[in-house]
N, C-alpha and C positions, 0 to 999 in steps of 0.2 A: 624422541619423545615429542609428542604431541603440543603446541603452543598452548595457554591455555588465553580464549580470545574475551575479554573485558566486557563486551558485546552480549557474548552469550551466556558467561557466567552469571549478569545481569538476569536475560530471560529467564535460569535454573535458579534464581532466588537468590545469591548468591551476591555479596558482598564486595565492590572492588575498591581499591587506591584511589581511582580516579573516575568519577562519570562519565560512560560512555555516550556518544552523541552521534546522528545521522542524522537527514533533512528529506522530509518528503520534497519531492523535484527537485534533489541536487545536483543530479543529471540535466540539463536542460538548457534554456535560452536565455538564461540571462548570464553563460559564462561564454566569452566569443570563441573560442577554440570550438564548441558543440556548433555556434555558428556558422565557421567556416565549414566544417564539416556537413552541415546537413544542406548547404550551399551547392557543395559538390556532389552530394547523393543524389539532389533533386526531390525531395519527400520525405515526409516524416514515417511512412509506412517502407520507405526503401531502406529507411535506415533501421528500424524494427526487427524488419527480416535479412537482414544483410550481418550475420555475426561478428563479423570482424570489426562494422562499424560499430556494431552495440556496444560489446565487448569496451569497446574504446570510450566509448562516453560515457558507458559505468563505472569506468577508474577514471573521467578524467577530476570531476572534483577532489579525490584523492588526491592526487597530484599538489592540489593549490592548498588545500584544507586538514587533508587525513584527516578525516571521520574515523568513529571505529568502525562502522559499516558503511559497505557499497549496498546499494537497489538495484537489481537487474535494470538496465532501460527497454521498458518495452510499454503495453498500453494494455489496461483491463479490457477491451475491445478486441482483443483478436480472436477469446473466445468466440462473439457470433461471428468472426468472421472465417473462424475453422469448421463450425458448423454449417455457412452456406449461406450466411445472410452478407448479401452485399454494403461493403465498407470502404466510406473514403473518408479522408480527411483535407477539406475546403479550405484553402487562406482564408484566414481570418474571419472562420465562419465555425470550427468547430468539427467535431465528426456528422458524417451522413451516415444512413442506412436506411433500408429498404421497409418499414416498418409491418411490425408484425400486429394482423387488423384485428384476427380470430383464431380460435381453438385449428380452422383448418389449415392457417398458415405454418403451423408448426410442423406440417409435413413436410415441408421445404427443407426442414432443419436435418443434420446427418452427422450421427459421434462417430461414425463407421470409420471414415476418414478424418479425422480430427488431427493425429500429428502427423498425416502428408504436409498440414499448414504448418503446426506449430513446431515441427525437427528443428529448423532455421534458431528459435527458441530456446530450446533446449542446448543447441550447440555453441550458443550464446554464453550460456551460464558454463559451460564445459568450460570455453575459452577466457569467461574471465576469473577463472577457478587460477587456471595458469598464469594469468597476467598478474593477478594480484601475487602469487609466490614471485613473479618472474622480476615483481619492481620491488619487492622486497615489504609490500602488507601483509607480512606473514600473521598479523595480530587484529587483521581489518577481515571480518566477516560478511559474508554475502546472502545476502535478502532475495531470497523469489517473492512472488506474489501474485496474486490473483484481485478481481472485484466479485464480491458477493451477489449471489443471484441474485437481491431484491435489486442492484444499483444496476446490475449489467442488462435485469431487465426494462428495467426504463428507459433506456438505449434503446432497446430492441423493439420497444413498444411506440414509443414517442416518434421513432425515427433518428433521435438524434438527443440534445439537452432540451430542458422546459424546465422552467419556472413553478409548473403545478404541478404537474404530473397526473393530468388529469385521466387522461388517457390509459396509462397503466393502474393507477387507483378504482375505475371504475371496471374496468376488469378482472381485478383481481377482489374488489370488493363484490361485484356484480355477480358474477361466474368466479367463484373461487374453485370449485372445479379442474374447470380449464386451464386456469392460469395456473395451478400447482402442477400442471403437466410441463408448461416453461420450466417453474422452478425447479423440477424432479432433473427435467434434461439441463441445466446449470448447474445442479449439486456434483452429479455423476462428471459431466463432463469439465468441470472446476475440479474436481478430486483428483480425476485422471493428470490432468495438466499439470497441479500442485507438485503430486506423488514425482513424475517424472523430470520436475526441476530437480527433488532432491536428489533423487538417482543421478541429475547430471552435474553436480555439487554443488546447488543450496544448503546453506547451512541454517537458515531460520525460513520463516514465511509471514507474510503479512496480507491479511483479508482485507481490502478494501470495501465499506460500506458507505459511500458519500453520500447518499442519500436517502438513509435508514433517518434521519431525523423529521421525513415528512408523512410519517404513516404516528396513527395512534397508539395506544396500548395493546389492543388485542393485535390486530393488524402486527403490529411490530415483532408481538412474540410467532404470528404465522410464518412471516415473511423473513425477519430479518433471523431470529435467536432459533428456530428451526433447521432452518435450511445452513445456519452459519455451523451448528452443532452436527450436522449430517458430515460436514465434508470435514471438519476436525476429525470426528470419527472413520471417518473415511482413510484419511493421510495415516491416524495414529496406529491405526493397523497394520499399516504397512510401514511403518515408521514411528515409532510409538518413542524415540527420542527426541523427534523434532521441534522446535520451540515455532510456537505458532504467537504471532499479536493481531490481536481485532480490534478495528479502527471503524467503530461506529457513527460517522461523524455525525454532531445534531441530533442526538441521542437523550441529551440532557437524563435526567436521574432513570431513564430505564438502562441508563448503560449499567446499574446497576446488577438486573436480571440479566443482561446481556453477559455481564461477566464471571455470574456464577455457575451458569447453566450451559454453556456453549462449550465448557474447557479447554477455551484458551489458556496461554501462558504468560500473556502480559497484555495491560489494556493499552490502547494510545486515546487520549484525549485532546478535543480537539481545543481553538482558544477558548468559546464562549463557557469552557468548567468551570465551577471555582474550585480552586485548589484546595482551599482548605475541605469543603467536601471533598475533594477527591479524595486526599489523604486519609477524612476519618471513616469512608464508605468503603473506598477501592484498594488501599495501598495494604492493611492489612490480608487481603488475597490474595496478590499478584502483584507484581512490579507493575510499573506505570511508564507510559513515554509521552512523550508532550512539554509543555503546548504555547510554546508560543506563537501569536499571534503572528502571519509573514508580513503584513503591515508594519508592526512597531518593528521587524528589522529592516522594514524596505524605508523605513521612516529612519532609522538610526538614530546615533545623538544619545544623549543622558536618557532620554524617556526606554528608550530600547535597554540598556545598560540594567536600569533598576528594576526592569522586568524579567528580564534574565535574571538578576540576584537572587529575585526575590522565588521564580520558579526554584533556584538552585537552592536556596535555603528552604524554601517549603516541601519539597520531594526526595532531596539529599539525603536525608535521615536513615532511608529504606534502599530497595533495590529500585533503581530509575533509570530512565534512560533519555537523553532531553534530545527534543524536536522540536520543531514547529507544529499549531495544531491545524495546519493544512502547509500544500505547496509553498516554495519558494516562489514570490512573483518576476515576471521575467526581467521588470526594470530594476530589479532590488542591487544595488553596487557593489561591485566585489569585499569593498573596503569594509562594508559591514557587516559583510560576513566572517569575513578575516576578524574583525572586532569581536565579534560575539565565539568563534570558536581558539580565540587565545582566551574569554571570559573560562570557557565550560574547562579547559585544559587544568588556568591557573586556578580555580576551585578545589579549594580543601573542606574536604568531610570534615 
């Protein structure tokens, strides 16, 4: 008989014991085992494509914390870089790439070959399917994911991160045309990638949009609530069980329209929500995940503690699932993490 996983009874609406919880980047660098680990890869991208190591750093917070869910470890980024756009990633400088200037650069780009890159990928989620049975999270489900084309575009566009996003806004404000030719090859070739985590045992999915809070109204419903609603439609077809969550981050009240129209299955929000809107706007829809703030736990101490309660009493009520509403930051101390997920455990509905 089938486990049934707290995780995802959550996403199907569904009522549990206990609130389930996971942490955006809780894979990552501020736990030293990933560090010695990616010490010895030599590269954050060697370790990406190397399954055995991903695999490994996707259970290792498991290990220290049991989450109910594991995050694939991998980078919204490999998309352009399955398609042909060159990708590195600079100490302490962030990802590079080759930047896309014009409507004719997008010849460069190529779905033809897309999982010769990403199999690596795939085989990743395969292997941590088994590792989670193998250490005994038989009850700890597993997250694919992707970044939504408005965010992966500004990557591709910019070169790299900005602050304005000038460069891709006047593009796609400019020549909208054009620029829906990018978003058409990200919907398709996002959908492709998504579909083929589940096949290789995801058991949920999460759309990454970090930077859907810097476009307007109209712009937003182009770019972000269009194209997010295409590749939902896309997966559910082929998988029309799948629990999907869209993480608009910076959204503020159009996550609204983001959440009705797009059909996902649960929203995350990021810190700057208030809650209590959330609750009276979004929670009667959908489940919620979110949001604490990775500051107030990289900060710790009583102030962290009552913010955590205070999420847990204000979200509790309904189907929720508590996060952070962005990454874990890399300095944040094991100690208070460990704090805050014996808080989400000992919590009674």
């Amino acid at each position: 008989m089938e486990i049934k996983k707290p995780f995802l009874q959550t996403l199907h609406g569904e009522m549990t014991e206990s609130i389930p919880f996971w942490f955006m980047r809780q894979a990552g660098r501020y736990l030293p085992e990933y560090g010695e680990l990616r010490s010895q890869a030599g590269g954050f991208l060697n370790m990406v494509y190397n399954p055995k190591n991903a695999a490994e750093i996707t259970v290792q917070p498991l290990r220290r914390f049991g989450m109910s869910a594991a995050i694939l470890f991998s980078d919204i980024l490999v998309i352009p870089q399955a398609l042909g756009q060159k990708l590195e990633f600079m100490a302490g400088e962030g990802p590079k790439l080759d930047a896309l200037k014009e409507e004719n650069d997008l010849s460069k780009l190529n779905s033809d070959t897309i999982d010769e890159v990403l199999n690596p990928i795939y085989e990743t989620v395969s292997l941590t399917r088994q590792k989670l049975n193998d250490e005994g999270f038989d009850q700890t489900a597993l997250i694919g994911f992707a970044g939504s084309p408005w965010t992966v575009a500004t990557y591709m566009v910019e070169g790299g991160g900005s602050k304005t996003y000038e460069k891709t806004k006047a593009w796609a404000y400019g020549h909208p045309t054009s620029f829906q030719k990018l978003i058409d090859i990200l919907v398709e070739s996002t959908t492709h990638y998504l579909c083929r985590q589940v096949e290789a045992g995801a058991e949920s999915l999460q759309l990454f949009d970090s930077w859907s809070g810097v476009l307007d109204e109209e712009n937003f419903d182009r770019w972000v609530i269009k194209p997010t609603s295409q590749i939902v439609a896309g997966v559910k077809e082929k998988h029309p069980d799948i629990p999907i969550i869209g993480f608009p981050r910076g959204a503020g009240t159009m996550v609204f329209n983001y959440a009705e129209e797009t059909n996902i299955q649960a929203i995350g929000l990021d810190f700057t929500m208030p809650q209590k809107w959330a609750t009276d706007n979004l929670q009667h829809l959908m489940p919620v995940q979110g949001n604490l703030d990775p500051v107030s736990l990289l900060a710790g101490g009583p102030q962290m503690e009552e913010k955590a309660q205070k999420i847990l009493k204000t979200f509790g009520n309904q189907p929720f699932v508590f996060n952070l509403g962005h990454g874990i930051i890399k300095e944040t101390p094991i100690a208070h993490v460990e704090k805050l997920c014996d808080m989400i455990r000992g919590y009674k509905r």
